[in-house]
TIVOMI-365798 format. One record per residue: residue in one letter; x negated, y, z negated of N, C-alpha, C in turn. Coordinates in pm, whole numbers, plus 50000, padded with zeros to 5 digits. Each point is the difference from the previous one (the first is absolute). Example, Ala and Ser with C-alpha at 12.3 -4.5 7.8 and 13.67 -1.06 7.14 Angstrom:
<pavexs>
A486814943149220500895011950000499105012050000 S500355010550072499185011949994500775010949927 
</pavexs>
This chain:
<pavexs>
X787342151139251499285012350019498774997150086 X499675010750095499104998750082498725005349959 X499344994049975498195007849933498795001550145 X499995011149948499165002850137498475004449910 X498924999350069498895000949908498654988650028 X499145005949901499414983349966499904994949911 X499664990849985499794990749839499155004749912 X500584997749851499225002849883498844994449976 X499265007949988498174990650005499535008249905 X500514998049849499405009449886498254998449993 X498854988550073498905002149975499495010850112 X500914996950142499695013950080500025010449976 X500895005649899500035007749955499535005449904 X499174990649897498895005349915499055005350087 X499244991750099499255005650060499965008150065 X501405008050070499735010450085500095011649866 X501034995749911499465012349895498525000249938 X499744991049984498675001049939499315010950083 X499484995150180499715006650110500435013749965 X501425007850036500355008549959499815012349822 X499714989949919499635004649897498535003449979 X499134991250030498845006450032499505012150089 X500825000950092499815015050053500965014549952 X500474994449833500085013349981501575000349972 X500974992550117501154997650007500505005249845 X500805011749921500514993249868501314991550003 X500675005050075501274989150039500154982849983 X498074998750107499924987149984499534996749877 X499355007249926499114994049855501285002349906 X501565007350011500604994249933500654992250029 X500224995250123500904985350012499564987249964 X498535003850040498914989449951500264993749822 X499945011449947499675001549819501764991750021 X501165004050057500954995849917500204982850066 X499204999950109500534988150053498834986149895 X498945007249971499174990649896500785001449857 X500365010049977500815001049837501544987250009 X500225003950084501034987450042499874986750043 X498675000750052499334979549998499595001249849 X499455008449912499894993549901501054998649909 X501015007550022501284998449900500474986650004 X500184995450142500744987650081499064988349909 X498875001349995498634993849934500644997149830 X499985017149918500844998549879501114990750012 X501255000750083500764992649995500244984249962 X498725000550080499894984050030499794992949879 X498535004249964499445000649868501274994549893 X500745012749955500714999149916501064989250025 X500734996150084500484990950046499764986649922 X498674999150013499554986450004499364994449870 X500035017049893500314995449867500845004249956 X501135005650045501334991949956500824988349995 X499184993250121500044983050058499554993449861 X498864999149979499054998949932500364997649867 X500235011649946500805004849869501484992449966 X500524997250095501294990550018499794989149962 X499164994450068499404986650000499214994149900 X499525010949945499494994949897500995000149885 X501135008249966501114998149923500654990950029 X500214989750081500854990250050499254990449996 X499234998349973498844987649951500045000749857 X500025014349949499674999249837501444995149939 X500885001950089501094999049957500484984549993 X499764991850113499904984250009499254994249880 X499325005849921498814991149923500625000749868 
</pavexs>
């Protein structure tokens, strides 16, 4: 498939929404709100991830002893 376009530059794009949201834009102040609600979900994700790692690991140690 042929992609015509330009490249994804999600911080360019905070900033031109930001730009855009400050003057009022609502379009941009909601793409803005969902595109931060979604770095922090990605954020939740992670988080949880890593005490489920965690939580594993520590059962598999308790479990050796």
């Amino acid at each position: 498939m042929i992609m015509i376009g330009v490249d994804k530059n999600e911080e360019k794009a905070v900033q031109m929404y930001k730009l855009a949201a400050a003057q009022g834009y609502s379009a941009a102040q909601f793409n803005l709100g969902m595109m931060m609600m979604m770095m922090m979900m990605m954020m939740m994700i992670g988080v949880m991830m890593m005490m489920i790692i965690v939580n594993m690991l520590t059962v598999m140690m308790i479990a050796m002893f």
